[in-house]
C-alpha positions as CSV (number, residue, x, y, z in Angstrom):
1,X,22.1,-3.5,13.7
2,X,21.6,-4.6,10.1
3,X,18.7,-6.8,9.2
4,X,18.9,-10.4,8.0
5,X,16.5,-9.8,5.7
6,X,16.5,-6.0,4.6
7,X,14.3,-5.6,1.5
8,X,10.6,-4.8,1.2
9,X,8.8,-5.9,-2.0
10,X,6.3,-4.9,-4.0
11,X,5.0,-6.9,-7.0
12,X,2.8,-6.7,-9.4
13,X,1.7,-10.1,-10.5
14,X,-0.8,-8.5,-12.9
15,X,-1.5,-5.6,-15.1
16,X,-5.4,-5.9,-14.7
17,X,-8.4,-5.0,-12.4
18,X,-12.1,-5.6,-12.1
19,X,-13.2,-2.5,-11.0
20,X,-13.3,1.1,-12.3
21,X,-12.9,3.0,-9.0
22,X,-14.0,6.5,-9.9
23,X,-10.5,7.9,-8.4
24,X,-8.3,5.1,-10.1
25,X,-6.5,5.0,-13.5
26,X,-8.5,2.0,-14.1
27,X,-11.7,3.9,-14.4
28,X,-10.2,4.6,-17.6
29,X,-8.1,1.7,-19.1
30,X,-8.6,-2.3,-19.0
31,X,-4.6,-3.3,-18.7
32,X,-1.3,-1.3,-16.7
33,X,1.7,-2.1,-18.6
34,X,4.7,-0.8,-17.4
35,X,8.3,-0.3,-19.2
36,X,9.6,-2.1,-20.7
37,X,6.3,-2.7,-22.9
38,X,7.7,-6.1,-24.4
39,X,5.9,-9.0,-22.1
40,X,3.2,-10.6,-24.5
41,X,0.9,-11.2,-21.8
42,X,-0.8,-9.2,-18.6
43,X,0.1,-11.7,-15.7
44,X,3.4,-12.4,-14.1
45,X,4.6,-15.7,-15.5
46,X,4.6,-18.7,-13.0
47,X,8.6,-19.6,-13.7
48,X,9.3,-15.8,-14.0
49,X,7.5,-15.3,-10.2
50,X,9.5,-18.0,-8.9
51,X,13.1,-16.8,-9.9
52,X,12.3,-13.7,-8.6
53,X,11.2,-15.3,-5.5
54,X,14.6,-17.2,-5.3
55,X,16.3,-14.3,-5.7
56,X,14.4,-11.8,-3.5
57,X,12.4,-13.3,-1.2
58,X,15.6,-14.9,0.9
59,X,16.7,-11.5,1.8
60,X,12.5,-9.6,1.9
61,X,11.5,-8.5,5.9
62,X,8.1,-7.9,3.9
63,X,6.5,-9.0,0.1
64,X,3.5,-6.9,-1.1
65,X,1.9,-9.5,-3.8
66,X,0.2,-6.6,-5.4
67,X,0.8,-2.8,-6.1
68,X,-1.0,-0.9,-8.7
69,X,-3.6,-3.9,-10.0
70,X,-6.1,-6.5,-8.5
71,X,-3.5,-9.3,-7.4
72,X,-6.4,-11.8,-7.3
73,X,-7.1,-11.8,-11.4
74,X,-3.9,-13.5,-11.7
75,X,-5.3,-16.8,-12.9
76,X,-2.8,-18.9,-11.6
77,X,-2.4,-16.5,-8.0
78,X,-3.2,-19.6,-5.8
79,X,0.6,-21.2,-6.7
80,X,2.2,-18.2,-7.2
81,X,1.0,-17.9,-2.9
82,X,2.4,-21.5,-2.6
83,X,5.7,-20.5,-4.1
84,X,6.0,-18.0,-1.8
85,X,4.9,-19.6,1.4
86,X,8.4,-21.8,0.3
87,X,10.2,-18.7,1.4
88,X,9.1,-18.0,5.1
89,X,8.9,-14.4,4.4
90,X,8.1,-13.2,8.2
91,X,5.9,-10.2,6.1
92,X,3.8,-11.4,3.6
93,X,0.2,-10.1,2.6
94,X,-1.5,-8.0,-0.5
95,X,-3.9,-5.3,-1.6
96,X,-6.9,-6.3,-3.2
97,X,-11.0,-5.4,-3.4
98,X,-11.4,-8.8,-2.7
99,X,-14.2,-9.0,-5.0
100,X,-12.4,-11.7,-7.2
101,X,-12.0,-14.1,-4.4
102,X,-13.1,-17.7,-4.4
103,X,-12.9,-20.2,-1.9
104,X,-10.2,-22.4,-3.7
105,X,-8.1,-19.5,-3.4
106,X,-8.9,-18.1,0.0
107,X,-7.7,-21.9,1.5
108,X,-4.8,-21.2,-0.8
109,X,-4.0,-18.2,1.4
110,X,-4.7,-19.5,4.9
111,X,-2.5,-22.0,3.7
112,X,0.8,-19.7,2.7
113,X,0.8,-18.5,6.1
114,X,0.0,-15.1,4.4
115,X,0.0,-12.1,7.7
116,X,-2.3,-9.8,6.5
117,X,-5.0,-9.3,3.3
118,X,-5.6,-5.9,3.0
119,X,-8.9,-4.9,1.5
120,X,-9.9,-1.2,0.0
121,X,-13.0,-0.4,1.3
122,X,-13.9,3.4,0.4
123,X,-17.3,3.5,2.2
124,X,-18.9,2.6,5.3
125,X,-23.0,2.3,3.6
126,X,-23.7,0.5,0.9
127,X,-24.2,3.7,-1.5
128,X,-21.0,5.4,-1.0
129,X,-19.3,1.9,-1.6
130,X,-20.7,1.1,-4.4
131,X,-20.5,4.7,-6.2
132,X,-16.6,4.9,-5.7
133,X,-16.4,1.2,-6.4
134,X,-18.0,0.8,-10.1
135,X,-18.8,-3.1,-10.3
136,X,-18.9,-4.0,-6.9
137,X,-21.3,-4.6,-4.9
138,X,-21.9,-4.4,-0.4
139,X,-23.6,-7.6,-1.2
140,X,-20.7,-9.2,-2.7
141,X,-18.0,-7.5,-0.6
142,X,-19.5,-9.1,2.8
143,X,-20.1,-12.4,1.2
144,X,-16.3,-12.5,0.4
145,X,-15.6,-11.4,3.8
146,X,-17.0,-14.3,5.3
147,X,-14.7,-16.5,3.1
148,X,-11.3,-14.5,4.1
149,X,-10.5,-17.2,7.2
150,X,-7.7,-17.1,9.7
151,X,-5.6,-13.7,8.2
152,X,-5.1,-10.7,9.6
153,X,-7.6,-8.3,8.2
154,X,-6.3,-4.9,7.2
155,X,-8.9,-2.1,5.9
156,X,-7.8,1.0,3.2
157,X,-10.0,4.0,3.0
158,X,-8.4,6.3,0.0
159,X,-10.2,9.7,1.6
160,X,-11.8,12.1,-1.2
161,X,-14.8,14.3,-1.9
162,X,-17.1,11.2,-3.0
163,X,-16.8,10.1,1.0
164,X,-16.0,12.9,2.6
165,X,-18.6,12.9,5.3
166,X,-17.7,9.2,6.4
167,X,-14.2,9.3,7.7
168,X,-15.5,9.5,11.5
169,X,-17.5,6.3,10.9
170,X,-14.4,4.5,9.7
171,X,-13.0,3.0,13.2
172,X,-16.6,1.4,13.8
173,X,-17.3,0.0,10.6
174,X,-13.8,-1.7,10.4
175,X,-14.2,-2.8,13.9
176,X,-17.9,-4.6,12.4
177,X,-15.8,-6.4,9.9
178,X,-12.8,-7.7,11.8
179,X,-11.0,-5.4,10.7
180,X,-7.1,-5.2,13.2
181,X,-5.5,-2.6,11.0
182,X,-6.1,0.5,9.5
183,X,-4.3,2.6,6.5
184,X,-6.2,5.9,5.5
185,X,-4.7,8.2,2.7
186,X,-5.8,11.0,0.6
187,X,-6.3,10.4,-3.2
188,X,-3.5,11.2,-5.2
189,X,-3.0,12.6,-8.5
190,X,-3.2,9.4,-11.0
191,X,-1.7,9.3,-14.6
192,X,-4.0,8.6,-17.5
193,X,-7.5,10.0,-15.3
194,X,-8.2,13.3,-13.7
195,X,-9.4,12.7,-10.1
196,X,-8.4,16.6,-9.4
197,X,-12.3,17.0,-8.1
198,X,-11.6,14.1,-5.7
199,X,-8.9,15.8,-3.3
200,X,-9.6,16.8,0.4
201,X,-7.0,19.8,1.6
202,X,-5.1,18.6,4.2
203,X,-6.0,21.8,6.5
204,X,-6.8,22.0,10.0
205,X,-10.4,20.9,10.2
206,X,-9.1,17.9,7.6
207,X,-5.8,16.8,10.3
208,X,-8.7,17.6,13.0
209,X,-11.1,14.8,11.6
210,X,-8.0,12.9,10.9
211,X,-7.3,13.2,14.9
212,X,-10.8,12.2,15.8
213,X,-11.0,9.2,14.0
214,X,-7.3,8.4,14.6
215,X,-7.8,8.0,18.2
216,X,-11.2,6.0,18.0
217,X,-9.7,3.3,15.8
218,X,-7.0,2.9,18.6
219,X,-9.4,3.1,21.6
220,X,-11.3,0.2,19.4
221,X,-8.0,-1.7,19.3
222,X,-6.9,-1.5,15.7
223,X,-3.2,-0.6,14.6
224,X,-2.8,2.5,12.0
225,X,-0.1,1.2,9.1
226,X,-0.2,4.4,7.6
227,X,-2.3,7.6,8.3
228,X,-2.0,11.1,6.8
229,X,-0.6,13.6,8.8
230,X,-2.7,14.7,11.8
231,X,-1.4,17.2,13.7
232,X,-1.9,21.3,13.8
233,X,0.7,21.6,16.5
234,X,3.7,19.8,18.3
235,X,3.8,19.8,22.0
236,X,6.4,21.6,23.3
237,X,6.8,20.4,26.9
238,X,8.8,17.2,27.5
239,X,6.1,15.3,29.1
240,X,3.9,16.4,26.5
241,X,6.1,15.3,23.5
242,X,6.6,11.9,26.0
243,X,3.0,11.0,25.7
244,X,2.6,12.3,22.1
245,X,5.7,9.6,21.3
246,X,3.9,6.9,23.8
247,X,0.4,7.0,21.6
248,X,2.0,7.0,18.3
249,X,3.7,3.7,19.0
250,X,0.9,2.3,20.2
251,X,-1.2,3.5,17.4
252,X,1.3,2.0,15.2
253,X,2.9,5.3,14.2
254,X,6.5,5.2,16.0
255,X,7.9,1.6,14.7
256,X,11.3,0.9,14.0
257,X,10.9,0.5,10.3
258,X,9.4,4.0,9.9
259,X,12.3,5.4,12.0
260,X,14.8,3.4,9.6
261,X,12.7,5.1,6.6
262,X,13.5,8.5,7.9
263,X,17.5,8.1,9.1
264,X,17.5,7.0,4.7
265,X,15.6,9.9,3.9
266,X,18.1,11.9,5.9
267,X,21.1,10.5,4.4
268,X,19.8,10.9,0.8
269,X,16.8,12.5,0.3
270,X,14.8,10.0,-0.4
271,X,13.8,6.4,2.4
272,X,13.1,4.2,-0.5
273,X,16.1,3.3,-3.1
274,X,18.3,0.7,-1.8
275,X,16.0,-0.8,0.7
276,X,12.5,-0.9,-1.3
277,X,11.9,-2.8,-4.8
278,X,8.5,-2.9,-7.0
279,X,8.6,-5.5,-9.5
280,X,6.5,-5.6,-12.5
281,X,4.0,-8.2,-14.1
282,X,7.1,-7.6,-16.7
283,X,9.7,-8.4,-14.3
284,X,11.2,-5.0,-14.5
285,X,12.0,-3.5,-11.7
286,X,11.9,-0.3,-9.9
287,X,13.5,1.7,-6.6
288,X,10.1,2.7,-5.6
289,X,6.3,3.3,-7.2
290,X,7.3,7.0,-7.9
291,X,10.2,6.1,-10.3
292,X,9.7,5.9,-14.2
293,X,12.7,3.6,-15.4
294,X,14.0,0.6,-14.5
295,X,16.4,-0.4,-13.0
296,X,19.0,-1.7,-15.6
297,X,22.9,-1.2,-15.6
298,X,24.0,1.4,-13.0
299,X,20.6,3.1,-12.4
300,X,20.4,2.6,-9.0
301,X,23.7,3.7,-8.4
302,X,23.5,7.3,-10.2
303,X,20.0,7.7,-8.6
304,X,21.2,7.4,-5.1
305,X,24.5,9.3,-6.1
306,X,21.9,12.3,-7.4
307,X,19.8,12.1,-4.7
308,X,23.2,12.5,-2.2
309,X,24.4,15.3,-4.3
310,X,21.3,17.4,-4.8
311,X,20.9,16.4,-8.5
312,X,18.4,13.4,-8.6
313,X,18.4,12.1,-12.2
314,X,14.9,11.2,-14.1
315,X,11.4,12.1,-12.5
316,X,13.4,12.1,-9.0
317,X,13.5,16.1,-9.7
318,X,10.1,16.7,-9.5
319,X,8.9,14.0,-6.8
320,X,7.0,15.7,-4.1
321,X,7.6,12.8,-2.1
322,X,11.3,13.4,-1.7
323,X,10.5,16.8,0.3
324,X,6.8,17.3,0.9
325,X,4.3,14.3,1.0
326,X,0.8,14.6,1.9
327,X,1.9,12.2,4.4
328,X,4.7,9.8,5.1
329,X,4.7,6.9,2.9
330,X,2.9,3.5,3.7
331,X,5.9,1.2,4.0
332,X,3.9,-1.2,3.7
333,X,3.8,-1.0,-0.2
């Protein structure tokens, strides 16, 4: 059955942060810009946001109002959250440190009806936080915590050397913060910084941590949007693989969406072009985060052609998301 509304959005409203995360390529560089390199300014412009909203948001199952950059140094973000609260969009929410926050603006998202605020939190004590984090403080985190009123309350942990030893305390720390969902990745290779020192192998004791603290978050009763890949092993009897299949969709693991992602993949190699969009501060936009030009003309048409035929065109050929991904890819982004 097709969906009324079959698109999932990501924007970028700006092209700035406040931090300079130690993993991030904003440890390195004030401003993101992204082809084409032409807009004269680093935010989304009001009017431009809300003809993409027309346009998009109609037909968007889920809007990301953020991607690579702190969504909340938009200056303006609290109407660009009214214009989209115009739209109904069942699934909206953002990324952010939360650090920028004010309380002008957290009314601002109670009031959109946005579903979830998503916060990267990359430590569970104040001096792992604050090490990964340059220019935050724990102080300041929790203060901004106790402004974020009635929204669901998501928690990323990017996993990496620098907290290494605090994965297992993850599911109690979000639980001591409100926290209802969960999205855990490894650090990825980042353009512009080298975070090389940073990576974890994804090995067995690595997927047997990943199991551990997998299962406490659900015990606790919090919902994993996206987790790495944590299992050594398949079960091979049938009422093994049952209760395998039972636990993942009540962890969050099994949903229809991520089933829908994987019959695309099938099909054509790849689960995002032609069902996920990332828009630039620019107004550019892209099949997916992975992808290096926009889409203009018939782009989309002779990338999903060369991803069909076994000849993806541009950066598509070397994309080690298209066969072998650390783990599957948060669709909620």
């Amino acid at each position: 059955m097709t969906r009324k509304r079959p698109l999932i959005l990501a924007l970028d409203v700006t092209e700035r942060c406040n931090l300079k995360c130690v993993m991030c390529h904003f440890s390195t560089v004030d401003r993101l810009p992204f082809p084409p390199y032409d807009s004269y300014d680093a935010n989304m412009p009001v009017d431009l946001f809300e003809r993409i909203a027309s346009e998009y948001f109609p037909r968007a199952q889920r809007v990301a109002l953020g991607c690579a950059a702190e969504p909340l140094m938009h200056p303006r973000f609290a109407e660009l959250l009214a214009i989209a609260a115009r739209h109904r969009v069942p699934d909206l929410w953002f990324p952010t440190n939360l650090i920028p926050l004010t309380e002008k603006t957290a009314d601002a998202i109670a009031r959109a009806g946005v579903r979830t605020v998503a916060i990267s939190i990359d430590g569970t004590t104040r001096e792992t936080y604050e090490r990964i984090r340059i220019g935050a403080t724990w102080t300041r985190l929790h203060e901004k915590l106790r402004m974020l009123r009635g929204v669901r309350r998501r928690m990323i942990f990017t996993w990496m050397q620098a907290n290494r030893g605090e994965l297992r305390e993850v599911p109690a720390f979000a639980q001591s913060i409100g926290v209802a969902e969960l999205d855990v990745r490894y650090v990825s290779p980042t353009d512009g910084v080298d975070n090389t020192a940073q990576f974890i192998t994804p090995d067995d004791d690595a997927k047997r941590e990943l199991e551990l603290t997998a299962r406490d978050a659900v015990r606790r009763g919090i919902r994993l949007t996206s987790f790495p890949e944590l299992e050594t092993a398949h079960p091979r009897s049938l009422f093994a693989r049952a209760q395998r299949r039972l636990w993942r969709m009540r962890a969050g693991l099994d949903t229809r969406e991520q089933r829908e992602y994987a019959k695309r993949e099938r099909e054509q190699g790849c689960g995002y072009p032609g069902a996920h969009y990332v828009i630039r501060a620019s107004g550019a936009a892209f099949p997916c985060v992975y992808f290096e030009q926009p889409l203009e003309g018939d782009t989309l048409q002779r990338l999903l052609m060369g991803l069909r035929d076994g000849a993806p065109i541009g950066n598509c050929a070397t994309c080690a998301i298209r066969r072998d991904a650390m783990y599957r890819p948060p669709l909620s982004s």
